[in-house]
C-alpha positions as a Markdown table, in Angstrom:
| # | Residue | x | y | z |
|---|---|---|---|---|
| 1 | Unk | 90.6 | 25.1 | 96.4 |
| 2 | Unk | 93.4 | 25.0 | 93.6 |
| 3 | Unk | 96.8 | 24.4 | 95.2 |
| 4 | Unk | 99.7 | 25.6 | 92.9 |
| 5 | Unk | 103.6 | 24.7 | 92.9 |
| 6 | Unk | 105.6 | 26.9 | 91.7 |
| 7 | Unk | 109.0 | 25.0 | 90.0 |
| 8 | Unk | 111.8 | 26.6 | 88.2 |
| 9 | Unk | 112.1 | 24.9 | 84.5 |
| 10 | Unk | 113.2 | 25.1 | 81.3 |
| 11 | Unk | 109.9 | 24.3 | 79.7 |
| 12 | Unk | 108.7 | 26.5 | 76.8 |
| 13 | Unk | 105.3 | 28.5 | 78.7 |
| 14 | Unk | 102.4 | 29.6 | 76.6 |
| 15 | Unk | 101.1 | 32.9 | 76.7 |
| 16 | Unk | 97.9 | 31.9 | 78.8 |
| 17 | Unk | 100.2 | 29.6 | 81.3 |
| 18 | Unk | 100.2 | 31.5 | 84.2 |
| 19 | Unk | 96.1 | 32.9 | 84.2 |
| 20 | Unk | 95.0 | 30.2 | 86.2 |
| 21 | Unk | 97.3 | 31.7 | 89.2 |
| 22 | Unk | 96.5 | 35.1 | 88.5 |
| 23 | Unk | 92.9 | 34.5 | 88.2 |
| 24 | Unk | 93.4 | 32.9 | 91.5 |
| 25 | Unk | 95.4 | 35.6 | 93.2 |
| 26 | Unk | 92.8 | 38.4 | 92.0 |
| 27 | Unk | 89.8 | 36.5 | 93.2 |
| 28 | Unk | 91.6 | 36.8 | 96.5 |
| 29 | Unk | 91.9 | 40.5 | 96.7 |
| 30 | Unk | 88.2 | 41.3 | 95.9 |
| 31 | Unk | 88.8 | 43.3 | 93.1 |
| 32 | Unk | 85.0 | 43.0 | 91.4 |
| 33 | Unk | 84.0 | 44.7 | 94.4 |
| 34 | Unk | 86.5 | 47.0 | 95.3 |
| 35 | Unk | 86.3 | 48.7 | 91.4 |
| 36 | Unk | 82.5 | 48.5 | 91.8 |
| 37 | Unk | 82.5 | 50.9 | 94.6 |
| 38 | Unk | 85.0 | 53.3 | 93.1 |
| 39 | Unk | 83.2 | 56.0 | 91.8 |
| 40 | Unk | 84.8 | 59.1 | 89.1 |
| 41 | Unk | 83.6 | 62.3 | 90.5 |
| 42 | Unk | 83.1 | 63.8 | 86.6 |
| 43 | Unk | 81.0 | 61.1 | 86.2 |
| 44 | Unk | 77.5 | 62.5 | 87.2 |
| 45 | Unk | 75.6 | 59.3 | 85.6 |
| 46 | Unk | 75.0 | 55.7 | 86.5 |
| 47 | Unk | 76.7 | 53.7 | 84.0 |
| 48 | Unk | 75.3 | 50.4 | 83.1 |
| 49 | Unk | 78.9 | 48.5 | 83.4 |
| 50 | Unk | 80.8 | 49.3 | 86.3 |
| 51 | Unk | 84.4 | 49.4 | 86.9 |
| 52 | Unk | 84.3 | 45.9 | 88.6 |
| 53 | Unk | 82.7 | 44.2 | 85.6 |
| 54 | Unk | 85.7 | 45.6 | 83.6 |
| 55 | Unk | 87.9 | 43.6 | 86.0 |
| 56 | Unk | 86.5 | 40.3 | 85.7 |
């Protein structure tokens, strides 16, 4: 497992610096699953991408 530190700095960040941590923090909440599960009650069909692959 990945162990961040989080430091206050006065570094110039890229745009992607912090998807390492988010991409840590969503794998934690189970999101894939959770959205795959969710279904739209207009939504009569079985779509071929579900809401979890949109998520991840």
């Amino acid at each position: 497992m990945v162990k961040f530190i989080l430091e206050d700095s006065d570094d110039t960040l890229t745009t992607h610096s912090g998807l390492g941590l988010i991409g840590l923090l969503l794998s934690k909440t189970n999101i894939h699953k959770r959205f795959s599960t969710l279904r739209v009650p207009e939504i009569k069909s079985s779509p071929a991408i579900l809401n979890g692959d949109v998520t991840t």
